[in-house]
N, C-alpha and C positions, 0 to 999 in steps of 0.2 A: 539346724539345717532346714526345716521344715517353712520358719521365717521368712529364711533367706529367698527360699523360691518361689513364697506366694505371694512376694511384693515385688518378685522379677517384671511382673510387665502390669503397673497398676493404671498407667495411662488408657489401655486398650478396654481395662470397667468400666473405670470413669467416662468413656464415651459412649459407651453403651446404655447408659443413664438419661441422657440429652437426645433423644430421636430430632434428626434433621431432614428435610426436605431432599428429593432428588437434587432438585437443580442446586443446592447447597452445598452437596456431595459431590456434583461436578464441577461447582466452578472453584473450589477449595485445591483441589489435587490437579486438575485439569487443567482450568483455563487460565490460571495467573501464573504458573509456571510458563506455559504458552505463548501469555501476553507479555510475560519479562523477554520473552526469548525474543519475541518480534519485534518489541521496544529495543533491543541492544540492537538489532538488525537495523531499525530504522535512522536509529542514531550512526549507526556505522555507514548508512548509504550502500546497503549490502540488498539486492534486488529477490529478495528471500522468496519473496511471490513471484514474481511479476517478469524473471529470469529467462530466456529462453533455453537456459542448460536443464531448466525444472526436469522438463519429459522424459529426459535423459539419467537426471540423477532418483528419482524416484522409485524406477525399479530395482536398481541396488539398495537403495536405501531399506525398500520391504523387502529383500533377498535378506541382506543383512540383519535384518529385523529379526525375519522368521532363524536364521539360523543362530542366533545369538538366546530367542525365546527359548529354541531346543535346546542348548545345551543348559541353561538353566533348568528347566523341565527333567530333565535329564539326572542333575546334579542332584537334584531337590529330592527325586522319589529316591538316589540312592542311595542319601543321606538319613534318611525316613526309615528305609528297609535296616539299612548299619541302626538307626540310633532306638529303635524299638527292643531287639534283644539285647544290647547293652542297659539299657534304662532297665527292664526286668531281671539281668543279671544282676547289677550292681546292686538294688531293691532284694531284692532275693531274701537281704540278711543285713544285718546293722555290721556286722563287722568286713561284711564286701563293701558295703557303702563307704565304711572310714577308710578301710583299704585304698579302694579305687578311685573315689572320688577326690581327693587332692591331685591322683597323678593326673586322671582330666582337667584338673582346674591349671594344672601347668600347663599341660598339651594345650590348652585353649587358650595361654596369655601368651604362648612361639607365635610370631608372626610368619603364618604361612608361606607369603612371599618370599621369607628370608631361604627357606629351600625351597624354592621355586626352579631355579639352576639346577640343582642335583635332579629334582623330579625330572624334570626336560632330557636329564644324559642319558637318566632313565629308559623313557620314552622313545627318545632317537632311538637308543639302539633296535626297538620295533616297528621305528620307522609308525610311530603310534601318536604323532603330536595332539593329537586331537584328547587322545586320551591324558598327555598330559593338563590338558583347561579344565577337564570332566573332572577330574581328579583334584584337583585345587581347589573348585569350583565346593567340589560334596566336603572335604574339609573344612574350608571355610562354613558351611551350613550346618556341620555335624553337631557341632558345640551349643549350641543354643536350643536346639530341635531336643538333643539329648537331658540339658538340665530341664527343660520344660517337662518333659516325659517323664523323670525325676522326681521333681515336682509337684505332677499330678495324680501319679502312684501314692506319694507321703503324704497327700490330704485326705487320702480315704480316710473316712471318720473310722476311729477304734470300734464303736456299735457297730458298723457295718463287718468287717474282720471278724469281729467275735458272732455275729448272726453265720457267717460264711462257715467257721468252725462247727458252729452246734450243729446246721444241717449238712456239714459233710460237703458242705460247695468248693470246688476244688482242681484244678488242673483248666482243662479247655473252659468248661462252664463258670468256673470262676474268673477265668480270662476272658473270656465273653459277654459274659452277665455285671460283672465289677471294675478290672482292670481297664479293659479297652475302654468305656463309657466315661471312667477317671480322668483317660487319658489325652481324652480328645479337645476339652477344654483349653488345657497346657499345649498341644502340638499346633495348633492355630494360632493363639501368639506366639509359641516360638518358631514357627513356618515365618510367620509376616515379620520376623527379626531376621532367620538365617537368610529370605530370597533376597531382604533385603541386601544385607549383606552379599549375595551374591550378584546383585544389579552393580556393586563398588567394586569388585576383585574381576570383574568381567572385560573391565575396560581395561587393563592390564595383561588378564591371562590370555588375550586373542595374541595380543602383540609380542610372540615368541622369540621374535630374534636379536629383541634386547638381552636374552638370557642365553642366548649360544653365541657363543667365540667365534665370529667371523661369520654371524648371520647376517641374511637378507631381509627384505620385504616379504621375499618370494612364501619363507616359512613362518608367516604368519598365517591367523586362523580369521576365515573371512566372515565377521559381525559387525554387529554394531561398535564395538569396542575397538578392534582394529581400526574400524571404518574414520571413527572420531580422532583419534590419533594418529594417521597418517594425513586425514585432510587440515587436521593443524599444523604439521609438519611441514606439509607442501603448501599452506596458506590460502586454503581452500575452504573458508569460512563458510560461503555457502552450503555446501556439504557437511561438515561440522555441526552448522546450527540445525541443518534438516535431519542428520539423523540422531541430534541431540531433542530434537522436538519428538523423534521417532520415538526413543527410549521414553520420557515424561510420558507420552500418549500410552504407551504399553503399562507401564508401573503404575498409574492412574485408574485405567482400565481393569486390569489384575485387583488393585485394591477396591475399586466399588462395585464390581460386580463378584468375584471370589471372595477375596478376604472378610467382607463386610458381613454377607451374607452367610459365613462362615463363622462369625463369630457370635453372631445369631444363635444360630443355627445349635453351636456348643454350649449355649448357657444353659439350656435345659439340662445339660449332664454335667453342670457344675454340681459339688457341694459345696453349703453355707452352712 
């Protein structure tokens, strides 16, 4: 077990090994995703700049933006909040871990989506759609946030456990002092897996009324994700490509100033 979840994210060491340049860090995540985007525009003869609908589509585009940001925000801390006392539950004990941890390995290989429908009928009935994306959304992120926390629990060195023992360290100070320090290593790569994963399920869970019987537009949920998949629909490329540039600038952004600095930031509280 132990193995299995300290080689879960070995990509995210290894670059932490190689220090690069700012302008390195922007133009990798940034600007060539940007410059594809522009280049298909150009080739398309699509007036992506230069448009007179610009002034017009830009403020929904950052409406869209900011509200498609929140529910991710949203999803991610709930998911954090759920996956911390589950991770110390299952930790607890060797035999909650063999217990419990296969039924999550199943929960985590159900393709959310596939009850997407039910959660929705859910929802209707509280007239809560919103909560149904929020909800899909922390799902989606749970699973990854969880074994990373997992993870970072079962690399406490055995010296450190048996120090904790002799002096009676134990309860809140042990969980303060030992546990949480463990843990923070492990929930940074698995944050930068689950939001990812929540930037993919986004553009899906806006657009609600593929999943109810005789839905509209009307009941969809208004982001970024919607926003992309109706201006495909209706052939509105322009819009499409502006708030597909929108999304890449945001997850760009998040990674080199959050993430980056984040992952920094935890290597002091790794153990080796």
């Amino acid at each position: 077990m132990r193995k299995r979840i300290h080689y879960r994210y070995p990509r995210f060491r290894g670059a932490l090994n190689h220090p690069v340049s700012f302008l390195h860090k922007l133009l990798t995540p940034l600007l060539l995703p940007l410059a594809i985007i522009v280049a298909v525009a150009f080739a398309a003869g699509i007036p992506l700049f230069f448009s007179t609908n610009i002034r017009f589509l830009l403020p929904t585009v950052l409406l869209a933006t900011g509200a498609t940001f929140l529910r991710i925000v949203v999803a991610y801390v709930l998911s954090v909040v759920v996956a911390i006392p589950l991770a110390l539950w299952i930790t607890k004990s060797e035999r909650a871990e063999k217990i419990f941890l296969p039924i999550v390995d199943v929960l985590e290989s159900i393709p959310i989506l596939a009850f997407f429908p039910v959660i929705i009928l859910i929802f209707i009935k509280g007239n809560f759609l919103e909560g149904a994306a929020i909800f899909v959304l922390t799902v989606s992120m749970l699973w990854d946030i969880l074994f990373a926390l997992v993870g970072g629990i079962r690399l406490i060195p055995e010296t450190i456990n048996d120090v904790t023992k002799v002096f009676s360290i134990k309860g809140w100070l042990k969980l303060r002092t030992v546990t949480i320090p463990a843990m923070l290593p492990e929930l940074v790569t698995g944050s930068i897996l689950a939001v990812a994963n929540g930037w993919n399920i986004i553009i899906v869970a806006e657009v609600l009324h593929t999943y109810i019987s005789g839905g509209t537009t009307a009941q969809d949920l208004f982001g970024l994700g919607s926003l992309m998949v109706q201006s495909s629909a209706n052939g509105n490329t322009t819009l499409f490509l502006i708030a597909l540039a929108a999304m890449v600038l945001v997850i760009a952004l998040i990674n080199i100033f959050v993430w980056q600095r984040l992952l920094r930031l935890s290597e002091r509280y790794r153990f080796d």
